[in-house]
N, C-alpha and C positions, 0 to 999 in steps of 0.2 A: 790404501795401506797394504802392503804385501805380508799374507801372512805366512811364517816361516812354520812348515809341518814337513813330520816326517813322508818321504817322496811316494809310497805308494800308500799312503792312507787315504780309505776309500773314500771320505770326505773330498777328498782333492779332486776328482774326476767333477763331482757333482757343483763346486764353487765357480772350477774352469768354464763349466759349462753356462753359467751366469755371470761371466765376465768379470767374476772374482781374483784378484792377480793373490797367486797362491805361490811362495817361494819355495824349494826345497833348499833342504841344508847347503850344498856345491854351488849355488848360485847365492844364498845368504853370507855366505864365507868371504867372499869377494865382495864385499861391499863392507865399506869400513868405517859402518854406524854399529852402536850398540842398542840391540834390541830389548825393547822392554818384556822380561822374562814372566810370563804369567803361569799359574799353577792351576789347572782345571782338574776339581775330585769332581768326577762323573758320579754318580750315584742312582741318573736314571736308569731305568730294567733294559729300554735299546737303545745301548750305547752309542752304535753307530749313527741313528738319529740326531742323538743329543751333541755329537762330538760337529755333526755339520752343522747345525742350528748355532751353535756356539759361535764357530770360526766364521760365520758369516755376520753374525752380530758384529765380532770386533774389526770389522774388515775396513771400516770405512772413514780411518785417518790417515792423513802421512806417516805415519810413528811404523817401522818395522817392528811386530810382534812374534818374538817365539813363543808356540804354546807346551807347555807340557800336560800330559795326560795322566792323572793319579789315579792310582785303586785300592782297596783296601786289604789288606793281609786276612783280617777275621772273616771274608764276606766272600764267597766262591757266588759268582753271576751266573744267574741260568738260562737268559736271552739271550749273551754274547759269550762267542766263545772263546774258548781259553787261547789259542792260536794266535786270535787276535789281541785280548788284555795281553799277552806276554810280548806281544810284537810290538804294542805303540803305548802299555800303562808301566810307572815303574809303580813301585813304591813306596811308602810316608821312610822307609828305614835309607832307601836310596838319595833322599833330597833333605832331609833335615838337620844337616849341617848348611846347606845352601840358604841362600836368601833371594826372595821375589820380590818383583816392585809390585803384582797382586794377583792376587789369587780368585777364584768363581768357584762355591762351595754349590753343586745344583740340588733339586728337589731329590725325591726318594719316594719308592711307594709303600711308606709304613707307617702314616700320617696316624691310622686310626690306633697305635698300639702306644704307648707308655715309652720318653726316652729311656727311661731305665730298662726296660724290657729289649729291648734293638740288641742283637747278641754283636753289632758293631760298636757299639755307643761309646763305650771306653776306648778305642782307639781313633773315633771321629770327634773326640772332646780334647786328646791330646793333639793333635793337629788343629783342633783352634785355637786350642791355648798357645802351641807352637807359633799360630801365624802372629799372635798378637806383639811377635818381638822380631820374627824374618818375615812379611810382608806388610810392605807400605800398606796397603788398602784391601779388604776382601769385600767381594757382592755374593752377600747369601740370596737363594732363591727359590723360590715357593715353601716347600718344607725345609729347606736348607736354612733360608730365613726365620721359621719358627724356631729351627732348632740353636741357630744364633743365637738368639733375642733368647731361649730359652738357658741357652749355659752363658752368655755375656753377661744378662742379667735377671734371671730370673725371673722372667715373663712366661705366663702360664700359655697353653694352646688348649682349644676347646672344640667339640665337636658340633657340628652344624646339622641342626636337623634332615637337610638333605645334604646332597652332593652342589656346590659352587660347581657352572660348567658354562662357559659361554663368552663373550667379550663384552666387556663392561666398560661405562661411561667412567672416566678420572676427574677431577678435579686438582691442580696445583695450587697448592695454599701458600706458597714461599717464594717467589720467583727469583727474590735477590740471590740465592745458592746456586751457587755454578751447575750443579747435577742438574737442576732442570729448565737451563738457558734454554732457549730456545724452542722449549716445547710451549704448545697450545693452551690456553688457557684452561681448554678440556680437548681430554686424550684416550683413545680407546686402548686397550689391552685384554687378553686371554687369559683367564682364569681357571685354575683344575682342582678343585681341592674338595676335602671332605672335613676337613677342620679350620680354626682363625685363631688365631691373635687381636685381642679388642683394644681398641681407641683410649680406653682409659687406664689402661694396664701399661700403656708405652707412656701417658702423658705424664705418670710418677714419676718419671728419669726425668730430669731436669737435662742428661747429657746427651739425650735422644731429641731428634725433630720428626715430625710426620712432613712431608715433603706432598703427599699426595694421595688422596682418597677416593672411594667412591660410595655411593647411597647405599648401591646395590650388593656390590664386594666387599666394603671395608676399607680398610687400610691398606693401601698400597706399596708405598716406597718409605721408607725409613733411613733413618740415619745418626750416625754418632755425630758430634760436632767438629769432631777431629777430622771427621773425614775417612778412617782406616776401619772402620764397619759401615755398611750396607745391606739394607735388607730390604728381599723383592717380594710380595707375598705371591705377584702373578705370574705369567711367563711368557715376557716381552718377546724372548727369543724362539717362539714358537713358529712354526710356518704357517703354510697357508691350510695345509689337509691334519693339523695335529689330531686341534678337537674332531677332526670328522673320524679318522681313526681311531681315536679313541671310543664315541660313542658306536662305531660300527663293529669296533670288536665286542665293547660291552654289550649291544645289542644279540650278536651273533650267539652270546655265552647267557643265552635270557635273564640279564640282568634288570630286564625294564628302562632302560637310565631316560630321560628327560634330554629333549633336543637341545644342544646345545643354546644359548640364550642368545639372541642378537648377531649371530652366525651365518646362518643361511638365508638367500631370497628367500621370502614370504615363509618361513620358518618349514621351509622341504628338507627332509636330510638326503633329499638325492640329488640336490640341486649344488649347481656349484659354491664354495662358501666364499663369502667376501673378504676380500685381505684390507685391513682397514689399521692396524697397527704398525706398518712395516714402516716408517720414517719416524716414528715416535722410538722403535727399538732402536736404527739405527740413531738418533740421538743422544738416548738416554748412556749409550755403550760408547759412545764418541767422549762422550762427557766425562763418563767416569774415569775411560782412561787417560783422556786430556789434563784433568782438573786433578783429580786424585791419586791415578799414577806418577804419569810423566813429569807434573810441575810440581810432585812433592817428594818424589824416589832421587837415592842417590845415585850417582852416575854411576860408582863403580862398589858394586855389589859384591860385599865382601863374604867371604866362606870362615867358616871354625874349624879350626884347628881339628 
């Protein structure tokens, strides 16, 4: 699937390189299919990261995808700089008269504090309320997911005695829902967290399903029955060196942190790490956009007045 970004975003170089067909806008122009319009709020601390991890998840259907990159008005980033948010982020006041066929709400690193404490919180509530009437479908992720599940419907997030870090066994409980065709009966995934959302707190919504769990993580994947909520607790779309960066910077800042779980040969962290979720991401992102975008967005995406 060719993904339409803007032409020098630094993401682009690094897709190329992986045989990513990456379109820019002069070459998407000329082709006279309509692309399904997705709305990414970045919310991780290095954006640039996150903005390649993402484009590379949705890359791998025929559907041409334009992405846009969101940021927050209340919230100045202190890992990426402003040069760049002004060069490739609009937004919530620039695009909410528009409408997306869906949106990807990511994690955050504010897990341990009180939604109501987040000095964003009031303008990342209005924007979900927004999506729930201009985007077909949104995939919350990691904390992004907590905080869904926390303002859609009022499901608590708890803290975990230690810190979640490692890739974890899944199990699919549902197989008949399109979101997880094709995946394994058990599926690995990368997990980063320092808080959860528990099993019996989602199982009161009667208009919620658990899609996919596991012994050691939890709850997985979630979802409305509609279809137009999604919730990720892990993060499928991690590479291959995430968790290793992340434990080596936590290491460096003597945090102590605990080797990643299930990650490394013979649990070394100076050994290469194993990439063992990478065709489970690119399904589970195939899927969504297949099934919950494309075959349920309307062709032509209308604007407000």
């Amino acid at each position: 699937m060719p993904i339409k970004i803007q032409k020098d975003l630094p993401a682009k170089v690094i897709l190329e390189s992986e045989n990513i067909f990456v379109m820019d806008e002069e070459r998407a122009m000329s082709q006279d299919i309509r692309p399904l319009e997705i709305l990414i709020m970045n919310l991780m601390p290095v954006k640039e990261d996150t903005e390649t991890q993402l484009l590379r998840a949705l890359s791998n259907t025929p559907l041409q995808v334009d992405c846009t990159f969101l940021m927050l008005e209340s919230h100045v980033s202190k890992n990426t700089s402003a040069s760049h948010l002004n060069k490739f982020y609009i937004t919530f006041d620039e695009v909410r008269k528009k409408k997306f066929d869906g949106m990807i709400i990511t994690g955050a690193p504010v897990e341990n504090m009180e939604y109501e404490e987040i000095h964003y919180w009031d303008e990342l509530i209005k924007i979900m309320e927004w999506s729930k009437t201009h985007v077909t479908s949104t995939l919350h992720i990691c904390w992004g997911a907590q905080a869904g599940l926390y303002y859609h419907y009022g499901i608590p997030k708890y803290p975990r005695k230690k810190k979640l870090s490692g890739v974890y066994r899944h199990k699919v409980l549902d197989r008949k829902v399109p979101l997880v065709r094709s995946l394994d009966d058990y599926f690995y995934c990368p997990h980063s967290r320092h808080t959860e959302v528990r099993e019996e707190d989602i199982r009161k919504h009667d208009e919620l399903v658990i899609l996919a769990k596991s012994e050691e993580a939890g709850v997985f994947l979630v979802m409305s029955r509609d279809g137009k909520q999604i919730f990720m607790q892990g993060h499928p779309e991690y590479d291959r060196m995430t968790l290793n960066n992340e434990y080596h910077r936590d290491l460096k800042k003597g945090m102590n942190p605990e080797v990643p779980c299930n990650y490394y040969e013979d649990n070394d962290p100076f050994s290469p790490p194993v990439l063992n979720w990478r065709n489970m991401s690119n399904t589970l992102y195939t899927n969504w956009l297949n099934f919950y975008v494309y075959q349920t967005t309307p062709y032509l995406l209308e604007e407000e007045e």
